[in-house]
C-alpha positions as CSV (number, residue, x, y, z in Angstrom):
1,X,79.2,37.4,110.6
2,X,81.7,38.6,113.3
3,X,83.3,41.1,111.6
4,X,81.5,44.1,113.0
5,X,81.2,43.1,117.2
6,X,81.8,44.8,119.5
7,X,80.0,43.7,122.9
8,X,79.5,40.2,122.6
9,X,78.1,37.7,125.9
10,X,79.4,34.7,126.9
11,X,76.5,32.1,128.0
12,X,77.6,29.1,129.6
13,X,76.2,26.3,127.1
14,X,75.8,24.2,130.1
15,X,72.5,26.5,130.8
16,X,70.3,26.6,127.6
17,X,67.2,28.5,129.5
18,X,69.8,31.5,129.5
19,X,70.2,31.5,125.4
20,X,67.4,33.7,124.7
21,X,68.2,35.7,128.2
22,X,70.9,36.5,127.0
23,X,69.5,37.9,123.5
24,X,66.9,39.9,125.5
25,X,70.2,42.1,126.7
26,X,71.0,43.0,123.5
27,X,74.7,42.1,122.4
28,X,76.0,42.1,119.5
29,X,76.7,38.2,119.5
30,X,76.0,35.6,121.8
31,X,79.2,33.5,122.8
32,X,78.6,29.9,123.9
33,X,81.3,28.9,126.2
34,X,81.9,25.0,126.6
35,X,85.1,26.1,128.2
36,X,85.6,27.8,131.4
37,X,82.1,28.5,132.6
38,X,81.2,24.8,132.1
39,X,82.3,22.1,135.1
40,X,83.8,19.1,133.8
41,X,80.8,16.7,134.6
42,X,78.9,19.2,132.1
43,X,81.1,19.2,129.2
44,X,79.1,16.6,127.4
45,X,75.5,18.2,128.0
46,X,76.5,21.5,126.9
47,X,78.2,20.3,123.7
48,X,74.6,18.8,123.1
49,X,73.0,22.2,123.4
50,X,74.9,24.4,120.9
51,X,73.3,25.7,118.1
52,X,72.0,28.9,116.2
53,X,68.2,28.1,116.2
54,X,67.2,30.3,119.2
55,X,68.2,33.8,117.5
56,X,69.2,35.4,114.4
57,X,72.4,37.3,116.1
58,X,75.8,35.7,115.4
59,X,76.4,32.6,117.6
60,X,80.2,31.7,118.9
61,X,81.1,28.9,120.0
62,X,84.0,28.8,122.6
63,X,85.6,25.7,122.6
64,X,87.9,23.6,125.3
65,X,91.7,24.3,123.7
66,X,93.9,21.6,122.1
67,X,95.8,19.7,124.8
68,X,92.0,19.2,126.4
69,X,90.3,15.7,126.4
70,X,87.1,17.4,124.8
71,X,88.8,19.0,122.0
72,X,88.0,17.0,119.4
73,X,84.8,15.9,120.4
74,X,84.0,20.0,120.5
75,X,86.0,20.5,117.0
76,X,83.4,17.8,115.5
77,X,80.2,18.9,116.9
78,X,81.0,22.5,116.1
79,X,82.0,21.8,112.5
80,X,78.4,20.2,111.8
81,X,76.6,23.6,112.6
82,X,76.5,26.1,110.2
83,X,76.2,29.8,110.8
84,X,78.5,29.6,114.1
85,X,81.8,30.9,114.4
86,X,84.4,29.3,116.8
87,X,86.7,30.6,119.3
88,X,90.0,28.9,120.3
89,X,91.4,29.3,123.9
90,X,95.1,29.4,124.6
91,X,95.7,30.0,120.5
92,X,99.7,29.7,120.8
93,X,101.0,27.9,117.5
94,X,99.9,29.3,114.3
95,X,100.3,26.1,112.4
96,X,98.2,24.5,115.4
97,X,95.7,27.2,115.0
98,X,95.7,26.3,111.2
99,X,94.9,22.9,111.8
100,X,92.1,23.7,113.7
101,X,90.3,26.0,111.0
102,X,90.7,22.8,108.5
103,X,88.3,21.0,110.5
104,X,85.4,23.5,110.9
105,X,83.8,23.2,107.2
106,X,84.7,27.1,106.7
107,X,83.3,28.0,109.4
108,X,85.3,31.6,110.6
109,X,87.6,31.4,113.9
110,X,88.7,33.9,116.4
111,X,92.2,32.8,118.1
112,X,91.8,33.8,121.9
113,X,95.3,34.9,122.8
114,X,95.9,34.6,126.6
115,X,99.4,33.7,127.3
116,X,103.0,34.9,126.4
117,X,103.5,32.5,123.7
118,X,100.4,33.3,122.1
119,X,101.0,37.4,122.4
120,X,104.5,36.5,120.9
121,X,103.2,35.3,118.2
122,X,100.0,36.6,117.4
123,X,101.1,38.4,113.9
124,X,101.5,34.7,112.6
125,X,98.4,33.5,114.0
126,X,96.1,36.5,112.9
127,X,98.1,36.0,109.2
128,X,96.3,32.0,109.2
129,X,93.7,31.5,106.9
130,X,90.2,31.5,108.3
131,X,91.4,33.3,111.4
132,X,89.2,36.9,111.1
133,X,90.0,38.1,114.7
134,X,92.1,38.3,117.6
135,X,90.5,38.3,121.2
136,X,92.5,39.1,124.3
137,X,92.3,36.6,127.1
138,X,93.7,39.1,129.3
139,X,92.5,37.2,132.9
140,X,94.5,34.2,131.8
141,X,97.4,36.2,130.5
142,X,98.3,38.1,133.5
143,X,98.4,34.3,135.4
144,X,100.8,33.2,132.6
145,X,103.2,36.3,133.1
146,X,102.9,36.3,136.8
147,X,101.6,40.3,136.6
148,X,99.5,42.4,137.7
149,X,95.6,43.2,135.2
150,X,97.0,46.9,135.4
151,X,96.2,49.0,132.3
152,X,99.9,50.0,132.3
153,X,101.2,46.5,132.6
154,X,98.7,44.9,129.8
155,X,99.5,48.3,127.7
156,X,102.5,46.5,125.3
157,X,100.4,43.1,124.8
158,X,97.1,45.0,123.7
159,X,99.3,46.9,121.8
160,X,100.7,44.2,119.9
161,X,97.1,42.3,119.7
162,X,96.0,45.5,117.7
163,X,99.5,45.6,115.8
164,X,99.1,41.7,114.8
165,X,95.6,42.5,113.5
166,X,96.4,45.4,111.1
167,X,99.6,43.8,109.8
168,X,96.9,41.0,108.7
169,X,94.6,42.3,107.5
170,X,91.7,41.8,109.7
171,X,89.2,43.7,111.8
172,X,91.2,45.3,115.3
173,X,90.7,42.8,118.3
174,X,88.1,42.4,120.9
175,X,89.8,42.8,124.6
176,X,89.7,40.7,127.5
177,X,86.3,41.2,130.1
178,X,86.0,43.3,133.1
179,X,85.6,41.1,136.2
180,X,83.9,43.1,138.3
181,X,80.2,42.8,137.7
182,X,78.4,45.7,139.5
183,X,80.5,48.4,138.2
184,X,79.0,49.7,135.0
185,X,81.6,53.1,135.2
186,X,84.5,50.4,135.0
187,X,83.2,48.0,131.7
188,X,82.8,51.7,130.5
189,X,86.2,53.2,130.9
190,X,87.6,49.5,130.6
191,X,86.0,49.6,127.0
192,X,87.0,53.7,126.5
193,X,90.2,52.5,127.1
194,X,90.4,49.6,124.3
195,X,89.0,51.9,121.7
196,X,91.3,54.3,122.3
197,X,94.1,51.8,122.0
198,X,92.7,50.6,118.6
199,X,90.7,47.7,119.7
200,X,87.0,47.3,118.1
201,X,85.1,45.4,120.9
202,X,85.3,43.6,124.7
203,X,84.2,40.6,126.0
204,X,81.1,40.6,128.0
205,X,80.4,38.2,131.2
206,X,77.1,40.0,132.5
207,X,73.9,41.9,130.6
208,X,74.4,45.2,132.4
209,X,78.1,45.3,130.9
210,X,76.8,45.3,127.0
211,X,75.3,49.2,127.4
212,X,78.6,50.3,128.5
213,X,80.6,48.7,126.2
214,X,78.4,49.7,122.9
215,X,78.8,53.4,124.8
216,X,82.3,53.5,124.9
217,X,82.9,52.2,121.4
218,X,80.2,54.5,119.5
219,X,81.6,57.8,118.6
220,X,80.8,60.7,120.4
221,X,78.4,63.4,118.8
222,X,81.3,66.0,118.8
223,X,83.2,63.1,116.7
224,X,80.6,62.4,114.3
225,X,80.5,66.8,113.7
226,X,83.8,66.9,113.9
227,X,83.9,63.9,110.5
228,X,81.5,65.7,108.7
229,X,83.4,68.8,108.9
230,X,86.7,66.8,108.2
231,X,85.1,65.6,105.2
232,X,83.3,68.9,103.7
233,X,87.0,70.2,103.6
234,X,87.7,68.4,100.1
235,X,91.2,67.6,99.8
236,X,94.8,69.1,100.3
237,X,95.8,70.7,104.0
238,X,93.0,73.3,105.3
239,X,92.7,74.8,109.2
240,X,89.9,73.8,111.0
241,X,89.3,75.0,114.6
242,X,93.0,76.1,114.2
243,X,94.1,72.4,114.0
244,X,95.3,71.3,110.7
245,X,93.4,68.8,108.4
246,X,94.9,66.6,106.2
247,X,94.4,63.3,104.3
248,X,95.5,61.7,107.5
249,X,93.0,63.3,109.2
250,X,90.0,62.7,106.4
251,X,90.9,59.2,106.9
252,X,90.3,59.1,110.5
253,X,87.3,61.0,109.6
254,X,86.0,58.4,107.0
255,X,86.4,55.8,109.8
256,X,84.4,57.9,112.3
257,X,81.4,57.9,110.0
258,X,81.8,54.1,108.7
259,X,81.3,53.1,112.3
260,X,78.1,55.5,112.9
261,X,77.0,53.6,109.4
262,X,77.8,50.5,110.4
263,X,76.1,50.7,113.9
């Protein structure tokens, strides 16, 4: 159910009149955060409201992290649903992440990975059972490090993000959101950006974000000609356009048009 995302909003659960908003915008999954977007005096109200009832698109739950005096309390009310999938903040500890998953009845988790420790050790954490994606908490991250949220400074941790993933197994990560809210050119180079590094999705914080972010990760029509052409070549190394083609290059190809299928 979250293999294929790639412009999922996050909805405060604190705010349950925004749920079916929020499917009206069209993303590809609706994230329920009982984490950050939620104020402390609302933690228990919006653990009451989480569920899958109010739309058939996949539903994540984003829980508070381990450490966190709602933890557990989240960890059992999310492991009565079924149909959701869960998202760990702060994921850090692969055998920590691990005993998470065996509390959730199956259900699938994505490890959030938004500091040092977590980037620096996010091949064993995507390798954990249960775990079927990586997300980039790149906000948090750059607080951890002390940097800048520069595409050149973030370059070697969504690097390793995508790394971790393959080495596993497991679909390529979603990256961190764009902050800024009224600029609908940045989610879409923000998102160009990702894809080009390897990722397969972004976070979304607001409706007009989702468009841009789909955009950006659907190929181009030039792409999807240039696949079809890739393909029609058989096998062995051929010329097209004066560039060679090769299996390499019918793989890339194959990947191209499994993405157009998919979508």
């Amino acid at each position: 159910m979250v293999g294929f995302i790639q412009a999922p909003l996050f909805v405060p659960a604190s705010r349950p009149t925004l749920f079916p908003k929020a499917v009206l915008s069209r993303p590809d999954a609706v994230i329920l955060d009982l984490e950050d977007a939620v104020a402390e005096h609302h933690k228990e109200v919006a653990r009451a409201n989480i569920g899958c009832d109010f739309t058939s698109l996949p539903v994540i739950v984003r829980i508070n992290g381990r450490g966190t005096k709602w933890h557990e309390a989240d960890i059992a009310a999310v492991s009565n649903l079924r149909g959701v999938a869960v998202m760990l903040p702060k994921s850090e500890y692969p055998e920590k992440v691990a005993g998470v998953v065996s509390k959730l009845n199956g259900s699938p988790l994505i490890a959030l990975i938004e500091t040092a420790r977590g980037v620096a050790q996010a091949r064993a954490i995507a390798a954990q059972k249960g775990v079927v994606r990586l997300a980039f908490g790149s906000i948090d991250f750059c607080a951890d490090m002390g940097c800048g949220h520069l595409r050149e400074v973030l370059l070697p941790a969504r690097s390793e993000l995508v790394l971790a993933s393959r080495l596993a197994g497991i679909m390529a990560p979603i990256d961190g959101v764009t902050m800024q809210l009224n600029d609908r050119a940045l989610a879409y180079d923000d998102a160009a950006h990702a894809r080009n590094l390897g990722m397969t999705g972004k976070l979304c914080i607001h409706p007009s974000q989702i468009a841009e972010v789909k955009r950006a990760f659907a190929p181009t029509e030039s792409e999807i000609d240039w696949a079809h052409r890739v393909i029609a070549t058989g096998d062995g190394a051929v010329s097209i356009d004066g560039i060679m083609v090769d299996e390499p290059a019918r793989a890339r190809a194959r990947t191209v048009l499994a993405t157009v299928e998919r979508r």
